[in-house]
C-alpha angles and dihedrals in degrees: 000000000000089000117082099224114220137277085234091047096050102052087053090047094059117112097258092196095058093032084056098044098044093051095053097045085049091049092042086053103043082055097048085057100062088058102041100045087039093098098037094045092051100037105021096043106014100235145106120322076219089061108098099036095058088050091054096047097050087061087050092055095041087043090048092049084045086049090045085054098044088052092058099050116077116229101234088084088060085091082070095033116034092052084052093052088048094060091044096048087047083054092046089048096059096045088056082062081064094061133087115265116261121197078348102299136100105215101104132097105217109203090162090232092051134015122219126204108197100190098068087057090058092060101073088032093056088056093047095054095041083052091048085050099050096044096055091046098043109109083040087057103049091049115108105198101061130058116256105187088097089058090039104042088052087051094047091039088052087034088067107037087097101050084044095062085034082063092051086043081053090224105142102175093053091049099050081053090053091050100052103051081050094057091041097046080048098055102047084036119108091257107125117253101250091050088056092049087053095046092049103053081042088056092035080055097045086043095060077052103059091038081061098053098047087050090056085046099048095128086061109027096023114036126170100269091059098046090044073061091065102036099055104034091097100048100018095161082057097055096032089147100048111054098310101095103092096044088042092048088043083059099055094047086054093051095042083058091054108170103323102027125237089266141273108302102011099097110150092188101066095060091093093304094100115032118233095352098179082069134043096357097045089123096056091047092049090046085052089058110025100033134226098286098058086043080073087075088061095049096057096042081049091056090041097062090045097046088043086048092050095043096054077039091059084037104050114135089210132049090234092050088055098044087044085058098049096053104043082048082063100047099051098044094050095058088057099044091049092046101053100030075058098049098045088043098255093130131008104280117256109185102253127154121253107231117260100350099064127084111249124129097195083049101049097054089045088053101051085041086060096045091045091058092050089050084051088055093049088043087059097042096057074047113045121039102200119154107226131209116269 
């Protein structure tokens, strides 16, 4: 694209589904927030019932000026940027090493006016990059007469840097986030069929090694409290003592809320019961006051973003712009899917974010980031008609 295509242009040219439905899922969470962190802010804190809203807000705001930012600048310089903020996020990722553990784990940048959380950062940038990557060997990949490990194996190698410096932050949930937009960028990537088949059983194999070795450091990678993590989540109420008690409590606010919720504002669980419920536990806290039923509403505008984000992603008019799609589909799916799984007792609960309705500066301005990429690549499809290789 050698135009610059105009401000005005650009603006009409944004996916209204996803903008829409982006927006209302962010103002019904900024919302949430001031309800369910009004009790922890004023007693726990000692501050306004307002705080963590304005903060909040504030990342929104700055998220929203960085997305404004990201939608006027064509992807096709990401081959110069996006090598540059992975560099700098490798380098955010090991100062966060220097830092003291929080909720056991090293993965915070502690500015005393603002905390940063890196790895967050790294998400978007990781898809982009593997994108980058896919995009300038694909014809070399989906060609069947020469070898390609020595291609995989540097874009696996460069893939993992990242989830190699989050164990030694000790932050699992973010890794098995990582991990996952990695395999699922690697399977609908160009990579023939039969290579993929090989790298995987290499990577199944590596994967039993480094279980192993987590189970023989448990002391260090897997401590009690993690592994209480695994052996309650499904029966949490029965082991309310002994790392239960959030899940279980997570249960009870859902069943408070029964179909039509106690009402906004009149959650009894997040008076101590659930710890931190404007994080990791928002949803239990919105199902408590808002019910099942108008729970529904999140759940479409849920399955709007990520059928909006997989349809740009299938249209795309570049190689980078589909693979981008693909991977901030995953990731944010994938948050989703991990927080409430964890919440409803599917998997052991990790401590992730749920997009657009948790507190979580660092988050939030990943999140928009990601959204406004996939907007660019709307933007240039409506733009560019380019037919791409299948």
């Amino acid at each position: 694209m050698n135009k610059k295509i105009p401000l005005g242009k650009l603006l009409k040219d944004l996916d209204k589904p996803l903008l829409i439905a982006s927006m209302a899922l962010f103002i019904f969470g900024l919302l949430n927030i001031v309800t369910a962190s009004s009790r922890a802010a004023v007693v726990n804190y000692d501050v306004s019932i307002y705080y963590y809203f304005y903060r909040q807000l504030i990342f929104i705001i700055l998220g929203l000026i960085g997305g404004f930012i990201i939608i006027r600048t064509d992807t096709k310089y990401y081959k110069v940027i996006v090598p540059v903020l992975f560099i700098a996020v490798i380098a955010l990722n090991l100062w966060a090493l220097t830092f003291e553990e929080l909720s056991g784990s090293k993965n915070w940048i502690d500015l005393k006016f603002i905390k940063l959380q890196p790895s967050e950062f790294s998400k978007p940038i990781i898809i982009a990059l593997l994108a980058l990557m896919f995009e300038k060997n694909y014809r070399k990949l989906r060609t069947l007469n020469i070898k390609h490990y020595d291609t995989i194996g540097t874009m696996i190698l460069i893939a993992m840097i990242i989830p190699a410096i989050i164990i030694l932050q000790k932050d699992y949930g973010t890794l098995l986030i990582v991990l996952f937009i990695i395999f699922m960028m690697f399977i609908s990537s160009p990579i023939l069929k039969i290579d993929k088949i090989k790298t995987i059983i290499l990577m199944i194999g590596i994967g039993a090694l480094a279980l192993l070795v987590i189970y023989l450091k448990q002391g260090y990678i897997l401590n009690e409290a993690r592994i209480s993590r695994f052996t309650s989540f499904l029966d949490p109420c029965g082991n309310y003592e002994k790392g239960g008690y959030q899940v279980c409590n997570s249960y009870i606010a859902i069943n408070d809320g029964g179909l039509w919720g106690l009402g906004i504002g009149k959650s009894k669980q997040k008076y101590s019961y659930i710890p931190e419920p404007h994080t990791d536990s928002a949803f239990a806290i919105i199902a408590e006051e808002y019910g099942i039923y108008r729970t529904i509403f999140i759940f479409i505008l849920y399955g709007i973003v990520l059928y909006r984000i997989a349809v740009i992603g299938s249209k795309a008019s570049t190689l980078r712009g589909r693979y981008i799609c693909v991977g901030i589909l995953s990731y944010i799916f994938v948050h989703i899917f991990i927080n409430l799984g964890g919440m409803f007792g599917i998997i052991p609960l990790t401590g992730v974010p749920l997009p657009f309705l948790s507190y979580g500066g660092s988050f939030v301005l990943s999140l928009i980031a990601s959204l406004a990429i996939v907007q660019r690549i709307a933007i240039e499809t409506k733009n560019k008609k380019i037919k791409i290789p299948k």
